[in-house]
C-alpha positions in Angstrom: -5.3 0.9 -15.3 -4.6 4.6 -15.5 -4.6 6.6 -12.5 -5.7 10.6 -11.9 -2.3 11.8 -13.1 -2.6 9.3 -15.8 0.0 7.5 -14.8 -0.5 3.4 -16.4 -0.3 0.3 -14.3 0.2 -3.3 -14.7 -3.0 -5.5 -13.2 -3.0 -9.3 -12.8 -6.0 -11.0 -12.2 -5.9 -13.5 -8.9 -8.6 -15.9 -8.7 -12.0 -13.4 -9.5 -10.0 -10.7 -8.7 -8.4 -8.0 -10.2 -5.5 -6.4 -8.3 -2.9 -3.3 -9.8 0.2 -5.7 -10.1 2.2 -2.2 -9.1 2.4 0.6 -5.9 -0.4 3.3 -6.6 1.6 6.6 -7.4 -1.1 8.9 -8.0 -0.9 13.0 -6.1 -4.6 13.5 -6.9 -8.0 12.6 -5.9 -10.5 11.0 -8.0 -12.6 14.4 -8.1 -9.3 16.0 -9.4 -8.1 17.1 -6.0 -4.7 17.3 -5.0 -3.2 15.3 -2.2 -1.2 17.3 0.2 2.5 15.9 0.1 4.1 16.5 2.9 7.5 16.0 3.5 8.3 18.3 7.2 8.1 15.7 9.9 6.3 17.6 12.2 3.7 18.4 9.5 3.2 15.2 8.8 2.4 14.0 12.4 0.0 16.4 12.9 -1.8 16.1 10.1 -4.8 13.7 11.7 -7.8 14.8 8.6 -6.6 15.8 5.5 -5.4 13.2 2.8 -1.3 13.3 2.8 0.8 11.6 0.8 5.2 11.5 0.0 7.7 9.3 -1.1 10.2 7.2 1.0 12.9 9.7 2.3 11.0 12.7 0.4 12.7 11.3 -2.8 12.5 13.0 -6.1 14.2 10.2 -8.0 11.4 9.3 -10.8 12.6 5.9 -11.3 12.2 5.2 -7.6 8.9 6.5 -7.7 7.7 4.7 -10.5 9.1 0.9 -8.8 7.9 1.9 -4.8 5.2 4.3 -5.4 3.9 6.9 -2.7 3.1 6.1 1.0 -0.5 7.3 1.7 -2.3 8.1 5.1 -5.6 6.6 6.1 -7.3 9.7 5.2 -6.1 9.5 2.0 -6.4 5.9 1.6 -9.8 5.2 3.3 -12.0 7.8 2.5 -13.4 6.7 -0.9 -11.7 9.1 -3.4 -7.9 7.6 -3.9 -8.9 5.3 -6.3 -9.8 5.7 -10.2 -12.8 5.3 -11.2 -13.9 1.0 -11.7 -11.5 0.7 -9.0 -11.4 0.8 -5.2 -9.0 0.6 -1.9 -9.4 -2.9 -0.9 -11.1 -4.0 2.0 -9.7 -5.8 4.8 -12.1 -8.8 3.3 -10.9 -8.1 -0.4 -7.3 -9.0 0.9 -8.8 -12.2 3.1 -10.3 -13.6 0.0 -6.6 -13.2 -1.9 -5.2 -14.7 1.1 -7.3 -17.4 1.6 -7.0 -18.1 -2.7 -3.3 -18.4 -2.4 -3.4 -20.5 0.7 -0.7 -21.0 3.6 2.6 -19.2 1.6 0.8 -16.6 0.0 3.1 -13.8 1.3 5.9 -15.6 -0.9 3.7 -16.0 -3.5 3.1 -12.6 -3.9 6.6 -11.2 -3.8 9.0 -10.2 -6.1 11.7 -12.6 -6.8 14.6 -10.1 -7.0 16.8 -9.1 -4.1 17.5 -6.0 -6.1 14.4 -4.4 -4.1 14.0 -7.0 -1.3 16.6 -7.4 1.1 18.0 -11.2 2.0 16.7 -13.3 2.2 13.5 -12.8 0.7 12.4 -16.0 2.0 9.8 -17.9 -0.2 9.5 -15.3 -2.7 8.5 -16.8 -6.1 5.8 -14.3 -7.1 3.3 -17.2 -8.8 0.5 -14.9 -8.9 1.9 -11.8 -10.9 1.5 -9.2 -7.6 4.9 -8.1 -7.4 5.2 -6.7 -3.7 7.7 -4.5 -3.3 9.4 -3.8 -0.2 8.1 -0.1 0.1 8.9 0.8 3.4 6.7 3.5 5.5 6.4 6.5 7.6 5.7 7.0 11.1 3.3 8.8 12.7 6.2 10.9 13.8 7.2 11.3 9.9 9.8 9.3 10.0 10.3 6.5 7.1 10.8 2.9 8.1 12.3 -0.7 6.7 11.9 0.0 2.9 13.9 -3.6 1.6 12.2 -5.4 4.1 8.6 -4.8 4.5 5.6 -3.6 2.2 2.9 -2.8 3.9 -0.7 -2.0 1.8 -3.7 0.1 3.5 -7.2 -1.2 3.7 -10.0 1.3 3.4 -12.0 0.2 6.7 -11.5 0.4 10.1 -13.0 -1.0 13.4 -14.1 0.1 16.4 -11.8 -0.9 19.8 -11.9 0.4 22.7 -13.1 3.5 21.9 -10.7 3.8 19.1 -10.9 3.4 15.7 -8.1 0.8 14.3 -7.4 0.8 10.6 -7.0 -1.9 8.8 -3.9 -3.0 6.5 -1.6 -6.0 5.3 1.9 -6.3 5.2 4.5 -8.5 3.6 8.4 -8.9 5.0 11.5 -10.0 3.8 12.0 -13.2 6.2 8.4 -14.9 5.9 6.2 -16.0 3.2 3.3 -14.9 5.6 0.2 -12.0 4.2 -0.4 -10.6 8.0 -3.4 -8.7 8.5 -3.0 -5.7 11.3 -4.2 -2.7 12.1 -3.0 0.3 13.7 -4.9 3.1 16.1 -3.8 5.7 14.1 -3.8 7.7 10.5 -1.4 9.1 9.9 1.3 6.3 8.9 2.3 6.3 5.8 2.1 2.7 4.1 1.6 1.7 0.3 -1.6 1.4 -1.6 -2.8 -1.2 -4.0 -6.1 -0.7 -6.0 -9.0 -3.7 -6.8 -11.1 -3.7 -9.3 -14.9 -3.4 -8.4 -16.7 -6.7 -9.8 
């Protein structure tokens, strides 16, 4: 898959789906837009409706780019325009159905068996099904980054209604568990990883 700065990705195919086996890196929209990267703290925080994107610790280091990818906000993530074209932000039911294929451990299953990226002791990690989560880390909503060696976390592009709030959806892998949690979060403007799925 190539993405809107043609950047090329590694996919694996999961069951009857199609999932980037890599961290989405992309700075522009599908309509050729650029994504605001932000890397000011209070900027960042403030920022609740445009799409906002960095990289852990406002790094500039390609090679880490090109292994973690970019952290995304919601608005970025969920509003139908990250993704290249044949591909979309999965939902919240794209990742149940990958959850529910690789059963019980599936959070081991999908992670990457080095402890070059994970920290120890990357507990079940035997990356079966080619998905090769990395540990990405992610921003506050104050701006500030968080846990990269031990957590990935991955947006979903829906959200649901709570409360009188809108919770957004997303999954996240960690270093100690073999566990794909689903949560969700009140706000948008975290920072997390993206992962792309193929439409069918």
């Amino acid at each position: 898959m190539t993405d809107q700065d043609g950047n090329v990705y590694k996919t694996i195919k999961i069951g009857k789906q199609t999932w980037m086996a890599e961290n989405l890196r992309t700075t522009k929209l599908s309509d050729g837009i650029l994504i605001n990267v932000i890397t000011n703290e209070r900027l960042w925080s403030i920022n609740y409706k445009d799409a906002a994107c960095c990289t852990y610790k406002n790094t500039l280091d390609k090679d880490s780019i090109e292994t973690y990818g970019r952290l995304y906000n919601w608005y970025a993530a969920g509003r139908g325009k990250l993704a290249p074209q044949g591909w979309r932000i999965p939902t919240d039911y794209d990742f149940s159905v990958l959850r529910k294929y690789l059963g019980e451990l599936a959070g081991g299953k999908m992670k990457a068996i080095s402890t070059v990226y994970w920290n120890t002791p990357n507990k079940g990690a035997t990356n079966e099904c080619g998905f090769s989560a990395l540990p990405g880390g992610y921003r506050m909503d104050d701006g500030t980054f968080r846990e990269i060696g031990y957590v990935g976390r991955w947006w979903c592009s829906d959200s649901i209604a709570n409360s009188y709030l809108y919770y957004k959806n997303f999954y996240q892998i960690e270093n100690t568990s073999t566990v794909l949690g689903g949560l969700s979060t009140p706000g948008g403007t975290q920072g997390f990883s993206v992962r792309c799925i193929q439409n069918n």
